[in-house]
C-alpha positions in Angstrom: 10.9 8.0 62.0 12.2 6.6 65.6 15.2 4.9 64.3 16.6 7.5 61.5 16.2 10.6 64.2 18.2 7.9 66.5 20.7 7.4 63.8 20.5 11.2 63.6 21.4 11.6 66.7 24.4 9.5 66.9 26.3 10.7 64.0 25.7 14.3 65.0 27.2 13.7 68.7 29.7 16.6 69.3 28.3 18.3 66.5 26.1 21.9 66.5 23.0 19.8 66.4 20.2 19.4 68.7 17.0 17.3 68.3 14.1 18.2 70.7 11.1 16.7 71.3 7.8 17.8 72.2 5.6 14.8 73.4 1.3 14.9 73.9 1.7 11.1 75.0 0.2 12.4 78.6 1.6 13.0 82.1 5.0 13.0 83.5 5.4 9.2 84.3 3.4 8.1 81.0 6.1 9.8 78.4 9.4 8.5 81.1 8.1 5.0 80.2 7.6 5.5 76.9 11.0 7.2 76.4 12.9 4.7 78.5 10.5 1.7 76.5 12.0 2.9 73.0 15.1 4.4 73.8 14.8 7.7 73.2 17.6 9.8 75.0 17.1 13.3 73.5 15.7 16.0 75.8 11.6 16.1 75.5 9.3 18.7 76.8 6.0 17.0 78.3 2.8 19.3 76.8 0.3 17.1 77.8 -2.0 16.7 75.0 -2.3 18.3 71.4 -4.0 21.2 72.3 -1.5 22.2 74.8 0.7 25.2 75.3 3.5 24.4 72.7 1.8 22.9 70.4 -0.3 25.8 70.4 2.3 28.5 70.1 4.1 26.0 67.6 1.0 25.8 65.4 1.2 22.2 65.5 -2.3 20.7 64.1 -0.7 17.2 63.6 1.8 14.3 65.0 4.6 14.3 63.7 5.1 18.0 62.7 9.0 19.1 62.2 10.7 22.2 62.7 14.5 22.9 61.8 16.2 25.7 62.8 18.8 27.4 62.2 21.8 28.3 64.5 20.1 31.5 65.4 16.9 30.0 66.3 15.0 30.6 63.0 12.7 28.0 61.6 14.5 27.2 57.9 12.0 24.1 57.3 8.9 22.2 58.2 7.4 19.1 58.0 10.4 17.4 56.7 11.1 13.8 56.8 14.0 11.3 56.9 16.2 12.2 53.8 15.2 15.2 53.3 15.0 15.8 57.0 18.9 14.6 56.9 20.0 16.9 54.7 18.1 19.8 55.5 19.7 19.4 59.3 23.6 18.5 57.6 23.2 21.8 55.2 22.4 23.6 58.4 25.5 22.1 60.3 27.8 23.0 57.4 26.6 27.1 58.0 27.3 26.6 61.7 30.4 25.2 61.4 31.2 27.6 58.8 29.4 30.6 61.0 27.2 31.9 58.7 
């Protein structure tokens, strides 16, 4: 998923799109190598482990799980995934941009 979420990314510079990441990978200084080791440049919160606080709040029983929200915060889809990922994020652009 690494490089279409980069892809992602880049084409939705400037845009009304944010990607957010919630990493279990371990401490602090763990996730900063892994993020500088592959690149990743979107903002992460560090939660530890699975069973931590956000994944707990989130409901998150598995890696990867995918929320998209909407412009107001809502969740609009889960566990979505590269196409469909795509163009459930683009159709949710389009009613920002159009401020619905």
């Amino acid at each position: 998923m690494l490089p279409h979420e980069k892809t992602l990314v880049q084409r939705l510079t400037g845009q009304p799109f944010a990607l957010l990441g919630i990493n279990s990978d371990g401490d602090a200084d763990d996730v900063k190598k892994i993020l500088a080791e592959r690149a990743i440049t979107w903002r992460q919160a560090i939660d530890g482990d699975t069973s931590g606080p956000l994944a707990t709040k989130w409901n998150v029983n598995g890696w990867p799980t995918i929320y998209v929200l909407d412009a107001k915060g809502v969740i609009r889809f889960r566990d979505v995934r590269d196409a469909e990922m795509e163009k459930a994020v683009l159709a949710l652009v389009d009613e920002a941009k159009a401020g619905k």
